[in-house]
BABA-798454 format. One record per residue (C-alpha): residue number from 1; residue in three letters; x negated, y negated, z. Coordinates in nm, 3 decimals, m for minus. Example, Ala and Ser with C-alpha at 12.3 -4.5 7.8 and 13.67 -1.06 7.14 Angstrom:
1_ALA_m1.230_0.450_0.780
2_SER_m1.367_0.106_0.714
//
This chain:
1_UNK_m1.634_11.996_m6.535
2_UNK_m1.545_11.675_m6.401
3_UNK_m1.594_11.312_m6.631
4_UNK_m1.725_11.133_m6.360
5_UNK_m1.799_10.738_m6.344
6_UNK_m2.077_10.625_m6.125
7_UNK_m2.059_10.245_m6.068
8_UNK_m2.452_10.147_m5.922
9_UNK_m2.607_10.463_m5.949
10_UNK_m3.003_10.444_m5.971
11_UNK_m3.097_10.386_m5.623
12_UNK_m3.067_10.560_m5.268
13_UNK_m2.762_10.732_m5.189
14_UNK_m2.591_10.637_m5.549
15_UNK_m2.872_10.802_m5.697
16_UNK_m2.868_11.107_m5.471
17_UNK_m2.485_11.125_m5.537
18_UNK_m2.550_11.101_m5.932
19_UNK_m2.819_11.386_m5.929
20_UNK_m2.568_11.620_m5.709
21_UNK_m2.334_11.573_m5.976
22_UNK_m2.567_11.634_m6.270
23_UNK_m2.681_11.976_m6.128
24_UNK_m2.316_12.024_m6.056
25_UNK_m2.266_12.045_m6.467
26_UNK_m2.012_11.701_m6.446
27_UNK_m1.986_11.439_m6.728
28_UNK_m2.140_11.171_m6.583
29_UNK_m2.185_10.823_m6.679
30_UNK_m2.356_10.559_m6.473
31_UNK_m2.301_10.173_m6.481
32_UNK_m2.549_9.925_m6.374
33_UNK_m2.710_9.570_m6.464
34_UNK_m3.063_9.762_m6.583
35_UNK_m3.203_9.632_m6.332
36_UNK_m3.374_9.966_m6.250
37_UNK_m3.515_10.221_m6.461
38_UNK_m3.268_10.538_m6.526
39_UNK_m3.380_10.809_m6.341
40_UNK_m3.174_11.035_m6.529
41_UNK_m3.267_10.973_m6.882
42_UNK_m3.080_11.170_m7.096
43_UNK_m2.864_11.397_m6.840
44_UNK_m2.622_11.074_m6.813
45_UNK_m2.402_10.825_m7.026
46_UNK_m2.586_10.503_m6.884
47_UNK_m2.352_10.181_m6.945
48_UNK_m2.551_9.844_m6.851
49_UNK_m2.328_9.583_m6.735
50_UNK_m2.262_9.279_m6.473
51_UNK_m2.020_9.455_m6.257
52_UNK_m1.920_9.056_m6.153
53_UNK_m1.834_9.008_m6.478
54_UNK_m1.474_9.130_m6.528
55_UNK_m1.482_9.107_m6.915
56_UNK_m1.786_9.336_m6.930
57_UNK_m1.642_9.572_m6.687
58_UNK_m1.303_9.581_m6.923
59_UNK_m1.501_9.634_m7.253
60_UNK_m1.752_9.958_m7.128
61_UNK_m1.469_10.125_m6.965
62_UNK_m1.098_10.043_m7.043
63_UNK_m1.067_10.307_m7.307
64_UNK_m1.244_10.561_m7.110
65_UNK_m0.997_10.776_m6.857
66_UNK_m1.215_10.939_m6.570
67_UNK_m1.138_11.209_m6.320
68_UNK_m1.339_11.022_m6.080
69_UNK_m1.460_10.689_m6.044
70_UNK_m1.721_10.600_m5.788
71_UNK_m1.784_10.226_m5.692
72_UNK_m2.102_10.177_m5.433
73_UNK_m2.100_9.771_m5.558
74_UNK_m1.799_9.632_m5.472
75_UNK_m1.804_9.363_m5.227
76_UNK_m1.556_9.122_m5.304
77_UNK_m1.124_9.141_m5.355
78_UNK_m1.168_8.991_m5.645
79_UNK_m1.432_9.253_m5.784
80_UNK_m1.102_9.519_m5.651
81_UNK_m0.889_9.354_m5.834
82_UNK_m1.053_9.355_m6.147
83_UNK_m1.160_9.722_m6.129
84_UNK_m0.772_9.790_m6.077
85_UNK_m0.662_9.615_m6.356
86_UNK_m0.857_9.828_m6.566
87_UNK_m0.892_10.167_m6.426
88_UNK_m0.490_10.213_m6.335
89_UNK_m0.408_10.465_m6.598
90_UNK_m0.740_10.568_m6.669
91_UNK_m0.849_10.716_m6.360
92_UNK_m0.768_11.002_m6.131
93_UNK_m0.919_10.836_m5.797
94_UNK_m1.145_10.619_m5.728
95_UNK_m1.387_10.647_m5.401
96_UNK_m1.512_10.346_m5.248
97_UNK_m1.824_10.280_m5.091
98_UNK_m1.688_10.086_m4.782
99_UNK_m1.897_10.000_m4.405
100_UNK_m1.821_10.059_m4.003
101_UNK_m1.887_9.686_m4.049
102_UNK_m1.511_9.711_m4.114
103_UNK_m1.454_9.724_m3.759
104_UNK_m1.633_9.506_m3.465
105_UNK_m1.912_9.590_m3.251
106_UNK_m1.737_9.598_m2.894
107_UNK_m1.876_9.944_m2.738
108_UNK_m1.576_10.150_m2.837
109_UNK_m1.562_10.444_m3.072
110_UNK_m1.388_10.343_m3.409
111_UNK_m1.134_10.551_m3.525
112_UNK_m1.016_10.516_m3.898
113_UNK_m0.661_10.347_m3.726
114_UNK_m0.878_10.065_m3.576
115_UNK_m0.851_9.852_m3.868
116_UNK_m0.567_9.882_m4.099
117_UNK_m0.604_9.784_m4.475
118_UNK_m0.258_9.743_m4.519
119_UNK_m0.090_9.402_m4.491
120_UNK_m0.432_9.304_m4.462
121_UNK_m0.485_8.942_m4.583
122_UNK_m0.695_8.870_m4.878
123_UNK_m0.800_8.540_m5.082
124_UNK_m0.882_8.635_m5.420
125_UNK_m1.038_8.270_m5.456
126_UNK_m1.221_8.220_m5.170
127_UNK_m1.315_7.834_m5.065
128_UNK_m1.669_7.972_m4.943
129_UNK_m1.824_8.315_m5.002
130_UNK_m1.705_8.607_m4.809
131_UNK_m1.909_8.778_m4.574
132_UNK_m2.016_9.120_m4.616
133_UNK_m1.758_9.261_m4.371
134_UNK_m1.523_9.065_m4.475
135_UNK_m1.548_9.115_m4.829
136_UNK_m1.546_9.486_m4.788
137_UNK_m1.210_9.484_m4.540
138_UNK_m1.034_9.289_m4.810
139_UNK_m1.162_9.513_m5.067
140_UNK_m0.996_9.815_m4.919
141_UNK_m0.631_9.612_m4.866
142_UNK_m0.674_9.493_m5.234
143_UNK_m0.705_9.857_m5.316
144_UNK_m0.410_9.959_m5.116
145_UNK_m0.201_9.676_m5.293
146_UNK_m0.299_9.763_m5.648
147_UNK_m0.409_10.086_m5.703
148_UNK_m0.146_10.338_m5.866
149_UNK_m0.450_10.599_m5.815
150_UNK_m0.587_10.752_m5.490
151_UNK_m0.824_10.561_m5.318
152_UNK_m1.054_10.703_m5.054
153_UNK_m1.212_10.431_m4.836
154_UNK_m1.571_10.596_m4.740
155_UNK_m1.660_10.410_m4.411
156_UNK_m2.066_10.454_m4.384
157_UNK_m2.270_10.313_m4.099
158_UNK_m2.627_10.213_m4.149
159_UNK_m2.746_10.468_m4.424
160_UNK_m3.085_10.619_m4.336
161_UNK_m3.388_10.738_m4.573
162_UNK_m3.700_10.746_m4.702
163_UNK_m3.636_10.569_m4.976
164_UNK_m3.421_10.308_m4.832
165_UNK_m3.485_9.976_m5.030
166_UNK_m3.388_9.795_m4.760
167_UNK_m3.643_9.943_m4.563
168_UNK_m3.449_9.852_m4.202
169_UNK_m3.588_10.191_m4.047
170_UNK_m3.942_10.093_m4.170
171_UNK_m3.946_9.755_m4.041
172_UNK_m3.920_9.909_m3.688
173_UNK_m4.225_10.178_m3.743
174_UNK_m4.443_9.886_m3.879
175_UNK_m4.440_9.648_m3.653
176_UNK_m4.522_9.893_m3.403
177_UNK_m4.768_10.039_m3.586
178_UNK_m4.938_9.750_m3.690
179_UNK_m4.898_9.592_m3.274
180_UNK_m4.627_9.317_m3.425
181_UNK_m4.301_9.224_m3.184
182_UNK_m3.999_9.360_m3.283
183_UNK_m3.654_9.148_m3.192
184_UNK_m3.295_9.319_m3.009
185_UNK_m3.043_9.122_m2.808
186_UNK_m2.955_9.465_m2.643
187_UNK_m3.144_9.790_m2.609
188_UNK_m2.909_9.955_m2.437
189_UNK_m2.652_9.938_m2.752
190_UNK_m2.540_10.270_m2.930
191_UNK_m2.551_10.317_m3.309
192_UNK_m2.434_10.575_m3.570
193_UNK_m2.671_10.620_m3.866
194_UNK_m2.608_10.869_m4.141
195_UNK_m2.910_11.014_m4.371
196_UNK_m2.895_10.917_m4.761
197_UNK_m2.873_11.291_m4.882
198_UNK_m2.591_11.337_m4.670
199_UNK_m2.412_10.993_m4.761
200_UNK_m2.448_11.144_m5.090
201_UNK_m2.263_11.483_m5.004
202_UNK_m2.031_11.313_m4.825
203_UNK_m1.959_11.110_m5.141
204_UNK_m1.929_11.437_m5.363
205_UNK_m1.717_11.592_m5.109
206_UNK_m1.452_11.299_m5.104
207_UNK_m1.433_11.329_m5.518
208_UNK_m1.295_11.685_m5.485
209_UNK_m1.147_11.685_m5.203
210_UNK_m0.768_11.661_m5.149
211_UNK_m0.775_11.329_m4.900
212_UNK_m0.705_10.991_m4.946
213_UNK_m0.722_10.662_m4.730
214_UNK_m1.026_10.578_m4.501
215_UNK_m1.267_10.843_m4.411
216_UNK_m1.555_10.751_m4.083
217_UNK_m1.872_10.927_m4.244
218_UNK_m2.178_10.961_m3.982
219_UNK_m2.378_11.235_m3.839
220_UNK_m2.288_11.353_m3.485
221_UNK_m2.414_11.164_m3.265
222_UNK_m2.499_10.807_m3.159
223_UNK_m2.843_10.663_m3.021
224_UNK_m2.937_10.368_m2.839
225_UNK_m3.202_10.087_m2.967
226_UNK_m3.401_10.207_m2.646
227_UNK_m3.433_10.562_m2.753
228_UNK_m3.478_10.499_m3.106
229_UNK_m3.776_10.313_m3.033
230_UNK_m3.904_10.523_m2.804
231_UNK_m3.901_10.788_m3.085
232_UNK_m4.080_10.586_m3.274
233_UNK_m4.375_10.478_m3.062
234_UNK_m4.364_10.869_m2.979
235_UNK_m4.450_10.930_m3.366
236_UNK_m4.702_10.636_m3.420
237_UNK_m4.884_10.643_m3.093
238_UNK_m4.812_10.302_m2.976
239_UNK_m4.590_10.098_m2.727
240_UNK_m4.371_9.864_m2.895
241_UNK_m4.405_9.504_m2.819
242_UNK_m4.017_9.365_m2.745
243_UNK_m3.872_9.075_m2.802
244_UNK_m3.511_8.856_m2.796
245_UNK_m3.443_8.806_m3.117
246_UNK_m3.236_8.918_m3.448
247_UNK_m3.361_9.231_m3.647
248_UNK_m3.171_9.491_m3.859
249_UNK_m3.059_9.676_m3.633
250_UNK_m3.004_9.438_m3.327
251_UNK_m2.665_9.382_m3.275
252_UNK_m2.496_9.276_m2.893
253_UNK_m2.287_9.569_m2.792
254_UNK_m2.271_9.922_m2.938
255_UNK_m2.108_9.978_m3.231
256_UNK_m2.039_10.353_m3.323
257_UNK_m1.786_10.555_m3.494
258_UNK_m1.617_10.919_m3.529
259_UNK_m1.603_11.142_m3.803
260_UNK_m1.314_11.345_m3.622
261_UNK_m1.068_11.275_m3.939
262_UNK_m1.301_11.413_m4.211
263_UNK_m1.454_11.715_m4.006
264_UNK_m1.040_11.799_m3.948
265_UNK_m1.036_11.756_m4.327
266_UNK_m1.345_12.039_m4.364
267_UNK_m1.687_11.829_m4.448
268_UNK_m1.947_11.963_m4.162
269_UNK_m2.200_11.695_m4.037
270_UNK_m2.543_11.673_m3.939
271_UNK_m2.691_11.644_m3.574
272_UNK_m2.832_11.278_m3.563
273_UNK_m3.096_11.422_m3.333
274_UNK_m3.196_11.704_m3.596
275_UNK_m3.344_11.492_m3.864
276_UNK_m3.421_11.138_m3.687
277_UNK_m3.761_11.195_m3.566
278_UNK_m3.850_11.408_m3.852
279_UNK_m3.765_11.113_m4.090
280_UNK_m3.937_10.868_m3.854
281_UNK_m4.258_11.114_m3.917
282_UNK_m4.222_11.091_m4.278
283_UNK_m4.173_10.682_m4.302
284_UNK_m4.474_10.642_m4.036
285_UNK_m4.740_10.877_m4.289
//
């Protein structure tokens, strides 16, 4: 059994990754702002806290050692700096909840090599806020600079689901149910996607697995924005109305990735094209 820390924990993937580890029989404990109800009641430790606020974060957890920390909030190099400062010597790795929005959106397959953590440059006092890419790319170099733990570096595309609070997949199947124009700069443009319950394997997987450094995590596959909403006017029955525009999944050229380095390591993905319509089915009843 595994004392496992679980930093954002009650919603989507973090959730699905906190109940896998539950049923696993692990000591977990998760920390959020209470924000959202536990879902876990009394299976887990739950710690409420401002992860932004560093002497909160120091106070729940710097006399706790961990086998495993997970962190699916981080977003800044100063929030990996912090958690460094007081997890070195209390942890046994950490795995961090990083993005594909690591690398650029230029039609090329990214490989973990296409962008480099180390010698990355960071500003731990930025002059204006960073951007989500950003602040995740100088997250992982802070990490390689400071850790004296393993750090795995879980690079997720867009994460997929039912129960997707941001509800990016959704947006599409409404408007075209409902006859409402939906925006894309380029339909021709590949994506990878990966489904929440398998985010949340993957997640598991990279705990107890012996890796470190960056690890691509998608399903097989890529799709364009043409197919994907043919699919969906397939499921709902109606043509979608199209027009230039930004939406959550418009972007200008594709932007895709391979999971070559962690299938080489032993984690087995999905088929893209196994559970995409079926979830598209699910989000349209």
């Amino acid at each position: 059994m595994a004392k496992v820390l679980v930093i954002g924990g009650t919603r989507f993937f973090g959730k699905h990754l906190v109940e896998k580890l539950v049923q696993q029989g692990h000591d977990v404990t998760i920390a959020t702002r209470g924000q959202h109800d536990n879902p876990f009641d009394e299976r887990v430790h739950h710690t409420i806290l401002d992860r932004t606020n560093s002497s909160e974060l120091r106070e729940a957890f710097e006399e706790t050692v961990y086998d495993i920390v997970y962190d699916n909030i981080c977003y800044t190099p100063k929030e990996a700096m912090e958690l460094c400062a007081i997890l070195n010597d209390h942890t046994t790795r950490l795995i961090f909840t990083s993005t594909m929005s690591v690398y650029e959106a230029d039609g090329v397959a990214k490989r973990e090599e296409d962008f480099n953590a180390m010698n990355y440059i960071y500003d731990l006092i930025p002059s204006q806020q960073h951007s989500y890419a950003e602040g995740k790319r100088q997250a992982e170099a802070v990490f390689e600079d400071y850790a004296n733990f393993p750090v795995v570096a879980v690079r997720f595309p867009i994460v997929m689901g039912d129960d997707d609070y941001t509800s990016r997949l959704s947006y599409y199947v409404e408007h075209i149910e409902q006859g409402e124009a939906i925006e894309f700069v380029n339909l021709d443009a590949e994506m990878s996607f990966i489904l929440a319950d398998e985010a949340a394997e993957f997640l598991y997987w990279a705990g107890f697995a012996n890796i470190e450094g960056p690890y691509n995590a998608t399903a097989n596959g890529k799709i364009s924005m043409r197919t994907l909403i043919q699919t969906i006017e397939q499921v709902v029955g109606k043509k979608a109305i199209i027009v230039e525009g930004a939406s959550p999944y418009s972007i200008p050229a594709s932007w895709y990735m391979t999971n070559a380095k962690a299938t080489e390591a032993g984690f087995t993905f999905t088929q893209l094209t196994d559970w995409l319509k079926p979830l598209i089915e699910k989000i349209a009843k």
